[in-house]
BASESE-46907 format. One record per residue (C-alpha): residue number from 1; residue in three letters; x negated, y negated, z negated. Coordinates in steps of 0.25 Angstrom, whole numbers, plus 5000, padded with zeros to 4 digits. Each point is the difference from the previous one (the first is absolute). Layout:
% residues N
SITE_NUM_ALA_X_Y_Z
...
***
This chain:
% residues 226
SITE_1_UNK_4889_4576_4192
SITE_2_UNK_4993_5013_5000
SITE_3_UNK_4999_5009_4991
SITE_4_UNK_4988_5007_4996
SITE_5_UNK_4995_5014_4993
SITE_6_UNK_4988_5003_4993
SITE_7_UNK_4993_5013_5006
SITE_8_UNK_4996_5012_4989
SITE_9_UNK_4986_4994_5002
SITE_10_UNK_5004_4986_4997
SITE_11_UNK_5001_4993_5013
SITE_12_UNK_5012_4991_5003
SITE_13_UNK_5008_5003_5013
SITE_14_UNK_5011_4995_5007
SITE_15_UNK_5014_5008_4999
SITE_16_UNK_5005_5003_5013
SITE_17_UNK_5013_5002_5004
SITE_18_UNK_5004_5014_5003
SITE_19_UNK_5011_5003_5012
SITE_20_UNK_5010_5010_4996
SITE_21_UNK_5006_5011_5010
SITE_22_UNK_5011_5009_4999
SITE_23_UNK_4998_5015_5006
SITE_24_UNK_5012_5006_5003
SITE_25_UNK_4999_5014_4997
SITE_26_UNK_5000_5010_5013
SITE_27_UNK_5016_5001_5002
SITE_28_UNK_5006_4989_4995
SITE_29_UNK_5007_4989_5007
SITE_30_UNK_4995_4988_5004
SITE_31_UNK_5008_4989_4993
SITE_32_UNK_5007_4991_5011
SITE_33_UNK_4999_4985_5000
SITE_34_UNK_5014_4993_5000
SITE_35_UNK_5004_4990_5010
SITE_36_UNK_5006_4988_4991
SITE_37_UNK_5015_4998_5007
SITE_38_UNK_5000_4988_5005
SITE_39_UNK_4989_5006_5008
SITE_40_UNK_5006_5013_5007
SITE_41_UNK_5005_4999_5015
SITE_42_UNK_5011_5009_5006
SITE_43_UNK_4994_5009_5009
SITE_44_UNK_5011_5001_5011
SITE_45_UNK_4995_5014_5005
SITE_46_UNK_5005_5004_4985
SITE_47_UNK_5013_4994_5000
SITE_48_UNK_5011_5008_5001
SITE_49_UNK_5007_4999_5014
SITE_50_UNK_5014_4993_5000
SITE_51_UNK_5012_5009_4998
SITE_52_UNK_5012_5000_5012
SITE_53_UNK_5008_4991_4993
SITE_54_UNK_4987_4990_4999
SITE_55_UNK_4998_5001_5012
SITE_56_UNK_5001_4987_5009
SITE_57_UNK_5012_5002_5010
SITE_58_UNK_4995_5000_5015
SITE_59_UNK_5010_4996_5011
SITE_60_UNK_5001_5003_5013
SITE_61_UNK_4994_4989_5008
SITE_62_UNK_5010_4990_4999
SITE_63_UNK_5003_4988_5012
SITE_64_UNK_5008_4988_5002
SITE_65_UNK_5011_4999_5009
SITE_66_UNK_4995_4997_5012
SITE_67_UNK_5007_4989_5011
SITE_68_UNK_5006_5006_5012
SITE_69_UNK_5004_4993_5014
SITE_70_UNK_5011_4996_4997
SITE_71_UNK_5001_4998_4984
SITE_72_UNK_4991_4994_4990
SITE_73_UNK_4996_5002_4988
SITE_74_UNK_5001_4988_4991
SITE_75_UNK_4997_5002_4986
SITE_76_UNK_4986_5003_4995
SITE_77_UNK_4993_5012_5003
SITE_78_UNK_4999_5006_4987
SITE_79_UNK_5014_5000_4999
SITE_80_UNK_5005_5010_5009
SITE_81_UNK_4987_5010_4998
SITE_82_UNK_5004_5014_5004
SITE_83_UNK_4997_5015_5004
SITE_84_UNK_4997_5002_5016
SITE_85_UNK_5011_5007_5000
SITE_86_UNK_5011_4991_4994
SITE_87_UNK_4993_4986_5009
SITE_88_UNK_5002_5011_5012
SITE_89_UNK_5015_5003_4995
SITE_90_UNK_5003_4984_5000
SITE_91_UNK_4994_4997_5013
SITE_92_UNK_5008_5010_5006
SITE_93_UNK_5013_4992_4994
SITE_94_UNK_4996_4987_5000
SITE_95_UNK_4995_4998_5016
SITE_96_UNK_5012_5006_5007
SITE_97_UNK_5008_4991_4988
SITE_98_UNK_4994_4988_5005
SITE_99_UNK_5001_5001_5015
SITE_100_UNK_5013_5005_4997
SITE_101_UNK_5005_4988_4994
SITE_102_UNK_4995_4991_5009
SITE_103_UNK_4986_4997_4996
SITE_104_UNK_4986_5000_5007
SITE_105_UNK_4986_4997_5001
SITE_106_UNK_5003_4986_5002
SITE_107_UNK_5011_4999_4987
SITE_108_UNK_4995_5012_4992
SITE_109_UNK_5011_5004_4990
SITE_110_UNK_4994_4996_4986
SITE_111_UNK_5000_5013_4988
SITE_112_UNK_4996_4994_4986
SITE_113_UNK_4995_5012_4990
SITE_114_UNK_4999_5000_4985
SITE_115_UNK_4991_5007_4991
SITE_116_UNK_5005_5011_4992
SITE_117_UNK_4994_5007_4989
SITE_118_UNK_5008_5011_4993
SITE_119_UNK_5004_5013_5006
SITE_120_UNK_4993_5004_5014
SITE_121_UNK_4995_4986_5001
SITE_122_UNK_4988_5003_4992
SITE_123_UNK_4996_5012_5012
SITE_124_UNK_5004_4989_5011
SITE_125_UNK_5012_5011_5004
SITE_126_UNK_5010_4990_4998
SITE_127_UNK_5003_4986_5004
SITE_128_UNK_5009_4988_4998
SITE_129_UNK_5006_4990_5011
SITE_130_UNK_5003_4988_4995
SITE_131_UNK_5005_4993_5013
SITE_132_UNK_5001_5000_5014
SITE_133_UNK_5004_4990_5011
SITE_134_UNK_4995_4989_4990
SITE_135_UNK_5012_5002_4990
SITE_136_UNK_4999_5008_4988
SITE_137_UNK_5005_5014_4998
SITE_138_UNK_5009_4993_4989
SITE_139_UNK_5006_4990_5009
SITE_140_UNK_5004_5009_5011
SITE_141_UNK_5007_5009_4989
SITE_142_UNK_5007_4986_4995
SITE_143_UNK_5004_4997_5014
SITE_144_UNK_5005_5016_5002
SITE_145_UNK_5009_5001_4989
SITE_146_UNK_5006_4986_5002
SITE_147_UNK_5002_5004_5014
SITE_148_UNK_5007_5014_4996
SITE_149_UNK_5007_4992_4990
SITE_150_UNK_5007_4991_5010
SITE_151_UNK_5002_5012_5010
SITE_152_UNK_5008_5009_4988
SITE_153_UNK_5010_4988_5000
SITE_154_UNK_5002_4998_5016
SITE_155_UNK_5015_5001_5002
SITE_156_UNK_4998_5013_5011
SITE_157_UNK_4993_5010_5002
SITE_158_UNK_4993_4996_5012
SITE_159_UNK_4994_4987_4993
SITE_160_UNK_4995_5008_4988
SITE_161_UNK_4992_5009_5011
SITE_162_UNK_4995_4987_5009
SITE_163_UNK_4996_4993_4987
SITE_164_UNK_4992_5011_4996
SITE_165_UNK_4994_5004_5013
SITE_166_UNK_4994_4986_5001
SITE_167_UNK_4994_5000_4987
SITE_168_UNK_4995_5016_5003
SITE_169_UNK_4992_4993_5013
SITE_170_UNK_4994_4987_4993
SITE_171_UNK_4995_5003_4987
SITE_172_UNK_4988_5004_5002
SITE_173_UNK_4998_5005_4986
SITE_174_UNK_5011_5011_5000
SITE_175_UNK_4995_5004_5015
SITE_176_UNK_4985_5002_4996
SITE_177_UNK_5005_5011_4987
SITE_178_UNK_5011_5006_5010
SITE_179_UNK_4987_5001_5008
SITE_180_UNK_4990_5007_4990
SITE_181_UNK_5012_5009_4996
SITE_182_UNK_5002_5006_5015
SITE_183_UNK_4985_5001_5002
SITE_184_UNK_4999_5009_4986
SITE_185_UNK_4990_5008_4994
SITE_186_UNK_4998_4993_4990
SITE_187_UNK_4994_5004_4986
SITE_188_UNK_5009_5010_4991
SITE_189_UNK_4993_5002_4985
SITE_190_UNK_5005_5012_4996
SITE_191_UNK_5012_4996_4990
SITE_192_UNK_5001_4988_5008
SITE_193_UNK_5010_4995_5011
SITE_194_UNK_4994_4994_5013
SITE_195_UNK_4989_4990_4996
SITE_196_UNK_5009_4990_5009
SITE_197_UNK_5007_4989_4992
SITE_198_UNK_5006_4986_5003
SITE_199_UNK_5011_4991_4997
SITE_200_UNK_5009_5008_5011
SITE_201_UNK_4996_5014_4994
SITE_202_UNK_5014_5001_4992
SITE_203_UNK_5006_4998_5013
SITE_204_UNK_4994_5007_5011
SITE_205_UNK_4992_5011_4992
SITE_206_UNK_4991_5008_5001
SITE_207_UNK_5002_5001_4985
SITE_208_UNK_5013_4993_4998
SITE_209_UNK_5002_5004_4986
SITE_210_UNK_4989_4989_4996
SITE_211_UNK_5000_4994_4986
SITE_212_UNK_5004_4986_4995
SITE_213_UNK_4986_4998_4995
SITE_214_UNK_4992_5006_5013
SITE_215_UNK_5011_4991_5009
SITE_216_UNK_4996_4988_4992
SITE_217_UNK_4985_5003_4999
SITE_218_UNK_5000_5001_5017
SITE_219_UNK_5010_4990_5002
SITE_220_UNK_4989_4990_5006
SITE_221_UNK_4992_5010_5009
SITE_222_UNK_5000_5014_5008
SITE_223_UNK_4991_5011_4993
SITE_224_UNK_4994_5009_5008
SITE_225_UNK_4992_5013_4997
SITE_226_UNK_4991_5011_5007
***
């Protein structure tokens, strides 16, 4: 309902409703409206930028182990991923192995790999074979130590020598990490042995002075690193 005055003359009028307005005085600050949170949006220009230790890692470009003419790769690809340089390395060992051994385009010799994920594994520099020839790295070590265990109790010497000689030239196991020890050049951490570890690395080195715990936790592959 309206309200109505009476004028000094006595005529009645309507009220009207009078808009008030702030004057800010010459100098003052503007008061600032405040966005209710729910509201706000980051603004990623403004955001601080990441420290080094938030900082995503970036890798080297990373590759799985190719095939070569007369070997395959058998296990799947994103198990054997690795630096250009350590897939180079490999391939420089494993195609003279395999033609070595016997083995060609036509009956490739077969190389299964493993996935690691501790160490140089998480930069692709390292890499684990878990078999070779179709047996397990842990098989061919089960058949080397029971064929050096019967050659240690051969009545003569000259049966002691042929009983390891024979197992020297058919385990294919033993023969691939006497292999990637000749080629070396592998990885050396600084504090660290040779990156070069196996079930034979008590034995045949390169770092012979091996822990019960690093022998058992390589006793079913060949580790290698650069």
């Amino acid at each position: 309902m309206n309200r109505v005055i009476r004028t000094p003359d006595g005529r009645l009028v309507p009220l009207r409703p009078v808009r008030l307005y702030r004057v800010t005085p010459p100098g003052a600050q503007t008061p600032v409206q405040m966005t209710p949170p729910h509201a706000a949006r980051p603004n990623p220009a403004s955001q601080p930028a990441p420290t080094a230790a938030e900082q995503p890692t970036r890798h080297p470009a990373l590759q799985p182990m190719p095939n070569g003419q007369t070997y395959r790769v058998t296990s799947p690809p994103e198990h054997s991923l690795v630096t250009p340089p350590l897939a180079s390395a490999l391939c420089q060992v494993l195609e003279p192995f395999a033609q070595a051994n016997g083995f060609s385009a036509e009956q490739p010799l077969s190389i299964v790999f493993g996935r690691g994920t501790l160490g140089l594994h998480r930069f692709g520099r390292a890499a684990d074979i878990y078999a070779v020839g179709d047996k397990g790295i842990d098989q061919w070590a089960h058949d080397w130590n029971s064929a050096m265990r019967q050659a240690a109790t051969a009545p003569t010497p000259q049966e002691r020598a042929r009983l390891a000689a024979e197992e020297q030239g058919r385990n294919l196991g033993y023969k691939l990490y006497k292999a990637l020890q000749a080629h070396g050049g592998w990885a050396q951490p600084p504090g660290y042995p040779v990156q070069l570890f196996g079930p034979w690395t008590r034995g045949e080195g390169p770092h012979k002075a091996i822990s019960d715990q690093m022998l058992q936790a390589h006793r079913d592959h060949i580790h290698i690193a650069k």
